[in-house]
ROKOLDREN-607695 format. One record per residue (C-alpha): x, y, z; residue number from 0. Coordinates in steps of 0.2 Angstrom, whole numbers, plus 5000, padded with zeros to 4 digits. Layout:
<recs>
{x->X&y->Y&z->Z&nr->NUM}
...
</recs>
This chain:
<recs>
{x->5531&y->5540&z->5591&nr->0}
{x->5520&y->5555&z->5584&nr->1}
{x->5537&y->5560&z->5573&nr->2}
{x->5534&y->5543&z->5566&nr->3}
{x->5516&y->5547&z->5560&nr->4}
{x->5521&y->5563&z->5555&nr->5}
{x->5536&y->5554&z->5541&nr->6}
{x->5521&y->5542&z->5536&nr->7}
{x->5508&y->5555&z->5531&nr->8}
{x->5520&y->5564&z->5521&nr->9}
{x->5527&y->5550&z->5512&nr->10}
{x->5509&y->5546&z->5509&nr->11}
{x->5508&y->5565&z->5504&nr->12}
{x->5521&y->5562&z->5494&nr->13}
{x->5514&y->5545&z->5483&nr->14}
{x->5500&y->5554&z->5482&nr->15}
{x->5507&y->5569&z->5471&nr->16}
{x->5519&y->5556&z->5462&nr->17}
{x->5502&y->5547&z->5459&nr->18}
{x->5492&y->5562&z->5451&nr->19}
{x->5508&y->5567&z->5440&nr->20}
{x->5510&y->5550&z->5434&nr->21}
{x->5492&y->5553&z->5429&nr->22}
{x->5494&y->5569&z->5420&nr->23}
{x->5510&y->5563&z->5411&nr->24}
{x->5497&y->5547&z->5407&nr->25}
{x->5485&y->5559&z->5399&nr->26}
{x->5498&y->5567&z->5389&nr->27}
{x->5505&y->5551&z->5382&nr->28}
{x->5520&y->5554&z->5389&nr->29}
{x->5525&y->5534&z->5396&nr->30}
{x->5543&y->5537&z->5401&nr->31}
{x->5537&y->5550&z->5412&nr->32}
{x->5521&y->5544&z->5417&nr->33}
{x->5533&y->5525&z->5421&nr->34}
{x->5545&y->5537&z->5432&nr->35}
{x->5533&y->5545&z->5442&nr->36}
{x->5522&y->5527&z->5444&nr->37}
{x->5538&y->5520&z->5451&nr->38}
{x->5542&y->5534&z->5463&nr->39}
{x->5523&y->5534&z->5470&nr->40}
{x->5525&y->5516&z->5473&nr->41}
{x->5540&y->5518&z->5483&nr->42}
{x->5535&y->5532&z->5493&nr->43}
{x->5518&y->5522&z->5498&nr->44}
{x->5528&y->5505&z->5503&nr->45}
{x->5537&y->5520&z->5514&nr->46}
{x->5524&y->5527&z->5523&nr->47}
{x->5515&y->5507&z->5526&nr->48}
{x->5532&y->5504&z->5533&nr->49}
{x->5535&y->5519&z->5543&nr->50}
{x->5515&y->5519&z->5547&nr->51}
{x->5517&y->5500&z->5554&nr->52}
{x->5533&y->5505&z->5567&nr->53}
{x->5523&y->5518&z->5572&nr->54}
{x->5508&y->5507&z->5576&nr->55}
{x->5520&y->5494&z->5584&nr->56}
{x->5527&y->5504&z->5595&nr->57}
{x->5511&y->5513&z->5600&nr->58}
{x->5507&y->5497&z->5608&nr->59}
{x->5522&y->5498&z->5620&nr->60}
{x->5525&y->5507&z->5635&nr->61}
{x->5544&y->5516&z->5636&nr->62}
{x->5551&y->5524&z->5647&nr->63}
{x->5555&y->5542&z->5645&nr->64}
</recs>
């Protein structure tokens, strides 16, 4: 379970470098890239909310080792 938080905090490592690239291509006027980076920030985030979720699901359960 702890290897499952550890796959969401950098995914939402991840969106948040996309997110602050997008940002700087947005300052630049560059759109395409500023677009690119957007999308791949989103994607990362709905990754981590769904790996972060599993984790939280099964933190809930015992297993057996």
């Amino acid at each position: 379970m702890g290897n499952l938080h550890r796959k969401a905090a950098d995914e939402h490592d991840r969106a948040a470098h996309a997110h602050r690239t997008a940002a700087e291509h947005n300052e630049k006027g560059d759109e395409a890239a500023e677009s690119w980076h957007a999308q791949r920030a989103m994607e990362n985030a709905d990754h981590a909310y769904k790996l972060a979720k599993e984790a939280r699901d099964k933190s809930g359960r015992l297993e057996s080792l």
